[in-house]
C-alpha positions in Angstrom: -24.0 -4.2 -15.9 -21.7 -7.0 -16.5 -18.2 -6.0 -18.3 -17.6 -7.8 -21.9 -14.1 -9.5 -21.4 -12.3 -8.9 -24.7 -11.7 -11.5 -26.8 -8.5 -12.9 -27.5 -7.5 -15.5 -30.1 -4.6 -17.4 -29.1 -2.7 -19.5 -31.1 -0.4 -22.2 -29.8 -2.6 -22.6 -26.7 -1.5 -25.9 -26.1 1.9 -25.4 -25.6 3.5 -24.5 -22.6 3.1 -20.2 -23.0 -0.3 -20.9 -23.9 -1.4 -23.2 -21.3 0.5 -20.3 -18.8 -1.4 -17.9 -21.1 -4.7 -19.3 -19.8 -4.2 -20.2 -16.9 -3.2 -17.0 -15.7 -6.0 -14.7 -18.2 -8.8 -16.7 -18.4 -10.6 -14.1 -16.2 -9.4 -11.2 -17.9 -9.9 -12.2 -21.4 -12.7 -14.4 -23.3 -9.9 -16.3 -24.9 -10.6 -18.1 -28.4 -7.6 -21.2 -27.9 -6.5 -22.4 -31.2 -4.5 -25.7 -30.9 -3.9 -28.3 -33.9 -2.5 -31.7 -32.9 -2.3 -31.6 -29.1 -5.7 -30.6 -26.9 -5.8 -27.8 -24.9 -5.3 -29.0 -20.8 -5.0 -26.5 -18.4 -6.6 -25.9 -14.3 -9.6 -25.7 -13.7 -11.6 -24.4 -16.7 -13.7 -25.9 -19.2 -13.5 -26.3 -22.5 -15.0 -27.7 -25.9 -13.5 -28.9 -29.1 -15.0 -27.5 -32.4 -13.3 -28.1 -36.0 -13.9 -24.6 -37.7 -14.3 -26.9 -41.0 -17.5 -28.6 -39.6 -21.1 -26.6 -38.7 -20.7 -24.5 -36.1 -22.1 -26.6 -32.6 -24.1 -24.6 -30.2 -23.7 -26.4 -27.2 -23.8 -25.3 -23.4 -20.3 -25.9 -23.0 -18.9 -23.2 -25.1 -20.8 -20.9 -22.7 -17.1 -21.5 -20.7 -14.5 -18.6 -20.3 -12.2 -20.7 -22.7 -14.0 -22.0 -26.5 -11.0 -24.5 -27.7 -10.9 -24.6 -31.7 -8.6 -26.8 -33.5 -6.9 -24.9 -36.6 -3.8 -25.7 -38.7 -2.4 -22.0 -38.8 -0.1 -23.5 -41.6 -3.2 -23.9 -43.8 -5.0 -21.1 -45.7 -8.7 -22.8 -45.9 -8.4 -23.5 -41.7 -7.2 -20.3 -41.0 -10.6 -18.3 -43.3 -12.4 -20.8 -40.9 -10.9 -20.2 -37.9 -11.7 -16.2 -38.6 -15.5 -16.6 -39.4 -16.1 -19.1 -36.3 -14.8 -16.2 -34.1 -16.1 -13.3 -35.6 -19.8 -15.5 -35.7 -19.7 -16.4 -32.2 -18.2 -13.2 -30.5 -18.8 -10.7 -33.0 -15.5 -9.2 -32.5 -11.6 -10.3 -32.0 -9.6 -7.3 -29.6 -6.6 -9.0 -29.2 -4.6 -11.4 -31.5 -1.4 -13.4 -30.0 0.6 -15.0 -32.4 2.4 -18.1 -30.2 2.3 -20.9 -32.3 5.4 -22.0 -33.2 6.8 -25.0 -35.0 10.8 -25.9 -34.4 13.0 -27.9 -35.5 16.7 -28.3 -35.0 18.8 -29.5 -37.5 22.6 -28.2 -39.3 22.3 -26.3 -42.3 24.6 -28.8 -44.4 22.0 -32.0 -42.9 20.4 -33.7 -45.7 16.6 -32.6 -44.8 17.2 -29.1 -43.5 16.6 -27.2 -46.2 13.0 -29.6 -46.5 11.8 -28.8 -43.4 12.2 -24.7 -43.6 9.1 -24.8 -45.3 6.6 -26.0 -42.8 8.5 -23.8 -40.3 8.0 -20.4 -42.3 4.4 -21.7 -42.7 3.7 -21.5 -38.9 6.1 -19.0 -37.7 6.0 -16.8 -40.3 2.7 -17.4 -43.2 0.4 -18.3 -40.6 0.7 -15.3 -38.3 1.0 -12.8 -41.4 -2.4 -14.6 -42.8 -4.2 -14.8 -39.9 -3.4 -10.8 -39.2 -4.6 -9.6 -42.6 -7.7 -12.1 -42.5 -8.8 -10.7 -39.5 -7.9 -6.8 -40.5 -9.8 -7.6 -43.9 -12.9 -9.6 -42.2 -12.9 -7.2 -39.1 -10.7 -4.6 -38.4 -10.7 -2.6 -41.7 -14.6 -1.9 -41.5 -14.2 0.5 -38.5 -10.9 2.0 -37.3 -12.1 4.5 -35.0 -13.3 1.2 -32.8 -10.3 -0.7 -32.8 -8.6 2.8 -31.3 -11.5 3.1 -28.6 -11.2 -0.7 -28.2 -7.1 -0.4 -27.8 -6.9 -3.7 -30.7 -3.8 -5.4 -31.2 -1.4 -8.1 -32.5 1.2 -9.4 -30.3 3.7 -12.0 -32.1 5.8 -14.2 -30.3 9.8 -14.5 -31.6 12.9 -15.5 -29.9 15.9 -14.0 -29.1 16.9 -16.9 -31.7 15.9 -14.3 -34.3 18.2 -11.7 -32.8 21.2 -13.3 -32.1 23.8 -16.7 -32.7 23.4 -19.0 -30.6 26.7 -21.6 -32.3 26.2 -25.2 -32.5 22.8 -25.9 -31.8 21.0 -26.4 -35.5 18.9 -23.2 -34.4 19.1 -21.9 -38.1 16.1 -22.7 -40.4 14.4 -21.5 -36.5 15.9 -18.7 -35.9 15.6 -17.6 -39.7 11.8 -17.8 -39.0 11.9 -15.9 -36.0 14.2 -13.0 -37.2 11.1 -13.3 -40.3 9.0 -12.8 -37.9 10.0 -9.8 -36.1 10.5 -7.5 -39.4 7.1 -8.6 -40.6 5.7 -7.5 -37.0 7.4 -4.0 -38.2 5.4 -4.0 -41.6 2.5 -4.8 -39.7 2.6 -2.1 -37.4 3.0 0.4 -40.0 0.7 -1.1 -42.7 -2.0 -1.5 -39.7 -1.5 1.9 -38.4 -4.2 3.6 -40.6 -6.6 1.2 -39.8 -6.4 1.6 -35.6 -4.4 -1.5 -35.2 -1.3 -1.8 -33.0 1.2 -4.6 -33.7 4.1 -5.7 -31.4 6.5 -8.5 -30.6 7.9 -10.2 -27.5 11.6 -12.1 -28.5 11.7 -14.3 -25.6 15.0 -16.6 -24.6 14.2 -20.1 -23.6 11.7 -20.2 -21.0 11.2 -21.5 -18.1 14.8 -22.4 -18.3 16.6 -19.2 -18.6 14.0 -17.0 -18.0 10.6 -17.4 -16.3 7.3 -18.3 -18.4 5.8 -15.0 -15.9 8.1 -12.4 -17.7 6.8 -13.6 -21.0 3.3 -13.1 -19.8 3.8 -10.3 -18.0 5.1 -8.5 -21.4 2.3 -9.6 -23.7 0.0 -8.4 -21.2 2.1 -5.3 -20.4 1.8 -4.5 -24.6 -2.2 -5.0 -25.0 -2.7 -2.7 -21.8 0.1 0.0 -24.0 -0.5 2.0 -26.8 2.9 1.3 -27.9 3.5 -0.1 -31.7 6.0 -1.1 -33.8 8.4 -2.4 -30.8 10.0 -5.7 -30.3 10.6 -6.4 -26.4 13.2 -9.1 -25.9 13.2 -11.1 -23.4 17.2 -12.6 -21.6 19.4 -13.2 -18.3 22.4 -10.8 -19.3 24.2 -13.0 -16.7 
């Protein structure tokens, strides 16, 4: 009897964790890769492209171990579509990781700083809050003694940038995101707990430069195969 893969919604899967993300877990999981501007590339899999604001397309293609959906996680009306194209196709959504990210660098006293900390709270911090909650309140709610048996979770991605100073680099509006980010993965894990959903966080320094894409994976896999909740695991060369 053949083994359902659980299914994973990805965000950010065209950026460089979540082309890594794929590459590496394409076999273990039946990844649902959400990407806005750029298109999902990665080895050797294939993939479609569906806008979850159009019909839903049943072609062959999305037969693949990746289905590729374009979704502005900043946007409210995408994000409702998004959920009901997954939850219509697969039936059910296991694993959520939170790894879109939009960044900008810029000093607090610039002239468009405080402009652009909007759309970055939209994506780093709105998008992955809504797109938790949607799928709790589309999903999860409706049977918490499945998403136990089923080990269901939320992983956000943050940044040491939301732990610490790094002076001089314009990483504020950024890093004020990111710090967002990891107390609302806190309230999440607690607020989720009664319905059998675990929520973590992985606060990663710059990768591949300082540390390697691998440990990155390696801890967001590390948490879905846990039962731990409520933790935030950063992720940076002491030396």
């Amino acid at each position: 009897m053949e083994v359902m893969k659980r299914v994973c919604v990805l965000t950010g899967a065209s950026g460089l964790l979540g082309t890594a993300f794929i590459e590496r877990f394409a076999d273990q999981y039946q990844i649902v890769a959400v990407y806005n501007q750029n298109p999902v590339h990665y080895a050797t899999q294939e993939q479609t492209f569906v806008d979850p604001l159009l019909p839903s397309r049943k072609i062959p293609e999305n037969n693949g171990a990746v289905y590729s959906i374009r979704a502005d996680v900043s946007n409210p009306r995408e994000i409702d579509a998004l959920i009901d194209e997954v939850v219509s196709r697969f039936g059910r959504i296991d694993l959520l990781v939170n790894a879109a990210a939009y960044r900008v660098w810029s000093h607090l006293l610039d002239d468009d700083a405080i402009n652009t900390a909007e759309d970055v709270l939209k994506v780093n911090v709105l998008g992955p809050l809504r797109l938790s909650v949607g799928i709790a309140n589309r999903f999860w709610r409706a049977d918490p003694e499945a998403n136990v048996e089923f080990n269901r979770n939320i992983i956000n991605v943050s940044s040491t940038a939301g732990m610490f100073v790094y002076p001089d680099l314009g990483q504020g509006i950024y890093a004020m995101s990111k710090a967002a980010l990891i107390n609302l993965t806190y309230h999440l894990a607690s607020d989720f707990w009664d319905i059998g959903i675990r929520v973590n966080a992985v606060a990663p320094d710059t990768f591949p430069g300082r540390i390697p894409t691998e440990s990155v994976l390696e801890a967001i896999n590390g948490f879905d195969r846990s039962d731990a909740t409520g933790q935030v695991l950063p992720l940076y060369n002491e030396t």
